[in-house]
N, C-alpha and C positions, 0 to 999 in steps of 0.2 A: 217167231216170225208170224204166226199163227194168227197167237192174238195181237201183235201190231196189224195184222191187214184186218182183222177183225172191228177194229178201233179206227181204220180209217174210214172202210166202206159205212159206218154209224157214222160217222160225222159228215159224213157226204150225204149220207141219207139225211140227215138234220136240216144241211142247208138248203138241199133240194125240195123238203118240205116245207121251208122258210119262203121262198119263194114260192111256192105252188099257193101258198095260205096268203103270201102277200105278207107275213111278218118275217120284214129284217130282221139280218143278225146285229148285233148289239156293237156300237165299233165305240173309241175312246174318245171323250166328249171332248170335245174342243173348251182350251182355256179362257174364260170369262176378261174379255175385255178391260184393261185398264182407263178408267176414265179422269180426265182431268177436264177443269174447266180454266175460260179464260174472260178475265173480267177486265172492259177496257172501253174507254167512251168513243163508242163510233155512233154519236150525235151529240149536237153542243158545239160549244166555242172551240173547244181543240177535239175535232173527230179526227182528224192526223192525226193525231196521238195512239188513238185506236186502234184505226186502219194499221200503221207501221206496229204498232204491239200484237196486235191478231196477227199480220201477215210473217214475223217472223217467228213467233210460237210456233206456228203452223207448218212453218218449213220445216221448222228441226224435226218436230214429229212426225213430218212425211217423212224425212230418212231413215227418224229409228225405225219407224213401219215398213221402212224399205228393205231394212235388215234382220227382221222378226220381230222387232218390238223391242220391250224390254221383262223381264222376266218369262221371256215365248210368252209372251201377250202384247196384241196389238192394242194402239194407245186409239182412244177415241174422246173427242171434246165437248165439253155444251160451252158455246159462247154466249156472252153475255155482256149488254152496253149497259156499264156505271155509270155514265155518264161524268164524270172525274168530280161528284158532288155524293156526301155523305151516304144520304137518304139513299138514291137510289143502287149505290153501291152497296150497303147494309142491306137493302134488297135481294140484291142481286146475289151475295153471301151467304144469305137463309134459304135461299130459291135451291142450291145448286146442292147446298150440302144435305137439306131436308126431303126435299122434291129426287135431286138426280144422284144422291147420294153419295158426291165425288170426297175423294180424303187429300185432295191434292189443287190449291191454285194458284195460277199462274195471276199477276194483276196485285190491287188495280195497280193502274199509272199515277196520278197526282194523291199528294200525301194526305191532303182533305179527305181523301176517298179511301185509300188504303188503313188510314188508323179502325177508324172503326171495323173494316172489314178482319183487321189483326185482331181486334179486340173478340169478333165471333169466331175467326178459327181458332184463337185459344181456346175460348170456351169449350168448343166441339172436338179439341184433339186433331185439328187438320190441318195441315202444314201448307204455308203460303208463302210463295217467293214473288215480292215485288221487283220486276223489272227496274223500275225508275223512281219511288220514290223515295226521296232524301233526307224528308223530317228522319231527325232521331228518334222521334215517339211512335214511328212505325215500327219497331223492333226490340221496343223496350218499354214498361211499364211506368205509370209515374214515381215508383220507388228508385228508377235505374234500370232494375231486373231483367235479361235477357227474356222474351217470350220465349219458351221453349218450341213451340211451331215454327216459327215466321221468322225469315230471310227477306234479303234484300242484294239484287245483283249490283246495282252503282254505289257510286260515294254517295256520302253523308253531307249535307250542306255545312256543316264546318268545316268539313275541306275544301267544297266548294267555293265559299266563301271569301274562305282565306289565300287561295290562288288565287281566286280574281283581286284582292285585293293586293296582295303581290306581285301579282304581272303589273297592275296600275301604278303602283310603285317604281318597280325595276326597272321594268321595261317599258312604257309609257310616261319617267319622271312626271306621273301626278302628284301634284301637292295638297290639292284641295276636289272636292268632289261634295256632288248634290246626287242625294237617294231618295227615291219617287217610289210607294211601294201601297199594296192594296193590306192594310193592316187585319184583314179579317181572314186570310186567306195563311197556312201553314206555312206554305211553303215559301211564298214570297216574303213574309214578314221573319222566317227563320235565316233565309239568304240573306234577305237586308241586313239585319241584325248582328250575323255574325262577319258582312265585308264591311260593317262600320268599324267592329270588334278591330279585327284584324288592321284595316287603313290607322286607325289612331295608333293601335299598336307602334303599326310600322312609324313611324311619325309627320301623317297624311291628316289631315283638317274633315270635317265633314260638316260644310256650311249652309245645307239646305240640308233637311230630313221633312219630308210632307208625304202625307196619306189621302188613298181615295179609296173609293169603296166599286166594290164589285160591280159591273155596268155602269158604271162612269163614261160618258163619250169626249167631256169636254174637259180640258185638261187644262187650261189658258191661266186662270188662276195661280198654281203651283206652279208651273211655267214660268209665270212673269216672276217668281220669288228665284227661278233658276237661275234666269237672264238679268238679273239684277246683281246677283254675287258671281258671275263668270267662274265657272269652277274649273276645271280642268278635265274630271270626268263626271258625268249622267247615267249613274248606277240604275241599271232599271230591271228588275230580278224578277220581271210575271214573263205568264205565257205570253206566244208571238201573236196572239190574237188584238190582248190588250199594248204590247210594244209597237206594233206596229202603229194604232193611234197615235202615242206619246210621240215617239220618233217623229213621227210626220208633223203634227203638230210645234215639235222643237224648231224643224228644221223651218218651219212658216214663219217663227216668231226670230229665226236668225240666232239662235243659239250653238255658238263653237264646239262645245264639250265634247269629247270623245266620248260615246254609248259604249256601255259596258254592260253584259249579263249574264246567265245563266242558261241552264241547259235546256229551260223552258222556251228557250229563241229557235231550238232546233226544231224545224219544219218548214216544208216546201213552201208554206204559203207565208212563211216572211218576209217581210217586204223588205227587200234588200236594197231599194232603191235609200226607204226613209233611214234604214239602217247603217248605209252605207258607210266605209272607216268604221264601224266598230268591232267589240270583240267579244265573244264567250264564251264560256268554261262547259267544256261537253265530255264525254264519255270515249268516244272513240271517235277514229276520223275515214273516211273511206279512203284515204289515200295514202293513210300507212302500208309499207309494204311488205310487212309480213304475208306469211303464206295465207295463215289461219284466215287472215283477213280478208287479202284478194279471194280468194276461194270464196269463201262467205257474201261478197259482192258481187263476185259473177253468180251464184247458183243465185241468192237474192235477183237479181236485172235478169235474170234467164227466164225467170219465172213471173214475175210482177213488173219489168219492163220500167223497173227503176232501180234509180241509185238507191240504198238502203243507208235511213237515218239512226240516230240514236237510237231512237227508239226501238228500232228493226232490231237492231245490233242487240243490245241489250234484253230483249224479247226470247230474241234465240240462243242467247245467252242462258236467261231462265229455267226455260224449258229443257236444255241440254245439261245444266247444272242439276236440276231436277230427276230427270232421269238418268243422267250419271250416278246419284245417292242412293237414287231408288234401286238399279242394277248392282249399288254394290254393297248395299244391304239386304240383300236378296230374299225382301219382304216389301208389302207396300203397306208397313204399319207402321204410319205418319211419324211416330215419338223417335222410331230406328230407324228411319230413311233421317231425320232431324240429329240424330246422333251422328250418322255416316256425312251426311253433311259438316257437323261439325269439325268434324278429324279432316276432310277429304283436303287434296287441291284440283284443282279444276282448270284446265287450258282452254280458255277460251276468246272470243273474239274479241273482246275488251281488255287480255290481258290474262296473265296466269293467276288466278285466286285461288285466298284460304282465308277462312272470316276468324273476325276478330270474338271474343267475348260476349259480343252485342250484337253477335252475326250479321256484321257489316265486312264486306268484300275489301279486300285491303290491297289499292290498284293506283295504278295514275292516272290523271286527268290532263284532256288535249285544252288548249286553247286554238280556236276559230277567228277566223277574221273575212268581214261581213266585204265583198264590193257590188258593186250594182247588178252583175251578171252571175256572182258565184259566192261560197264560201268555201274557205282555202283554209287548211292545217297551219298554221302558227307555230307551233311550242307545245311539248310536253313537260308536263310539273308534277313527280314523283312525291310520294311520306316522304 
């Protein structure tokens, strides 16, 4: 007993002279922050895109934060506008991994942007999971070969593709249809490409096929080649920036065809007036009434004071996919969070996932349908 009180009053003396000198005692360092970044164009023709891809990252992350983090480490972010064009995405890539030293991103959104940005986290060992884009050549080399980094939380525009050209079929009995498409651009020319694929398939006509180039305003020309062959459907596969010209313009020169497109239509600022009667192939829909989902729309509207788009959807998707892999390989060493990913499945907003091969999400896809005032849940189109 002796020398237990001997051994106490020395340690009381210790701290009493820690304090007297002004040197603290020594306490257990706090865990070193997890850092991710989020790469996503909030400026340019689609800053919606951004905005909805930043704001739902950002949620998830304030939950895990909310809950300790993940690996008892709180998550902290560098964001960053790609602008949804190569250059400054490849930027923006080399910025975050060299400079902030993150092993983990979230982004970009358009597949122009995200290939090369896949092309630098191969190189560098850092694991990226794109939200939204759908080229195949985000996630695979031009041999086929899976990147072993880089994920992708939506479909693929082959399936994209091939739904919309099957709902045009089915359920729209289109016979014939005219595709209007920016041939320089990934993602639109890979959509076009594969709802021609699919429509002949099915045994649907495709009688107008015309290209325009990037900042195009006047559309009149391939227009008058539309309204000339009366088609049935007006494939139109770009973002809602450039649909919405087309459309308006359609509708000036009296053209019937039903508008048809892609997930690139999703955003508030589409003009739903010129759209109006059409339909396209999206990710999720806010009016599914799963739990996961409602949940995920009110915290979304609780907080941001809107309804949450694809993009949102699919965002916080990412980020909770991401730190799901990361929690359950309970390392954040990119190759074995990529491994844990491979094996994992994943409940989430968009659907319960498990990736293919090619670390593509293997989910079903909603169709949308455009009226003046709203866009409204259609149909869901499963593998």
């Amino acid at each position: 007993m002796k020398t237990y009180k001997a051994i106490s009053v020395l340690a009381l003396l210790v701290v009493v002279a820690g304090l007297i000198t002004g040197c603290p005692q020594k306490t257990p360092a706090a865990k070193e922050p997890l850092k991710i970044a989020i790469l996503a164009p909030l400026s340019g023709d689609v800053a919606t895109f951004g905005k909805s891809t930043r704001d739902g990252a950002l949620l998830a992350i304030e939950e895990w934060n909310a809950k300790g983090g993940v690996l008892g480490r709180q998550i902290t972010t560098v964001v960053e506008d790609s602008q949804c064009e190569a250059e400054p995405a490849a930027s923006a890539a080399n910025k975050v991994i060299s400079q902030d030293k993150v092993k983990f991103i979230i982004g970009e959104v358009c597949s122009k942007a995200s290939i090369p940005v896949s092309e630098i986290a191969t190189a560098n060992k850092v694991l990226q999971i794109s939200p939204t884009s759908t080229n195949p050549k985000v996630t695979v080399d031009e041999a086929g070969k899976a990147k072993p980094t880089v994920f992708r939380a939506c479909f693929i525009d082959p399936f994209q593709g091939t739904v919309g050209a099957k709902f045009a079929l089915e359920k729209l009995n289109a016979k014939t249809a005219a595709v209007l498409l920016d041939q320089g651009n990934d993602y639109v020319r890979g959509l076009a490409e594969y709802f021609r694929d699919a429509f002949t398939a099915g045994g649907g006509q495709v009688v107008v096929w015309e290209t325009y180039t990037a900042g195009d305003k006047d559309f009149s020309a391939i227009l008058t080649k539309v309204k000339d062959a009366n088609p049935d459907i007006l494939y139109l596969p770009d973002y809602y920036s450039t649909v919405n010209l087309i459309a308006a313009q359609a509708n000036q020169m009296g053209i019937k065809a039903i508008k048809v497109g892609g997930d690139g239509w999703d955003s508030p600022d589409l003009d739903k007036t010129a759209t109006a009667g059409g339909f396209h192939t999206n990710h999720y829909s806010s009016e599914d009434t799963r739990p996961v989902v409602q949940e995920f729309v009110k915290k979304y509207q609780d907080k941001y004071g809107s309804v949450p788009d694809a993009l949102a959807a699919l965002a916080y998707d990412a980020a909770n996919i991401l730190l799901q892999a990361i929690q359950s390989a309970g390392t954040d060493d990119p190759e074995k969070v990529a491994q844990a990913m491979e094996k994992g499945t994943f409940s989430v907003v968009s659907g319960d996932i498990t990736f293919d091969a090619q670390h593509n999400p293997k989910k079903c896809a909603v169709i949308l349908e455009v009226s003046p005032d709203k866009v409204s849940y259609k149909d869901t189109v499963c593998p």
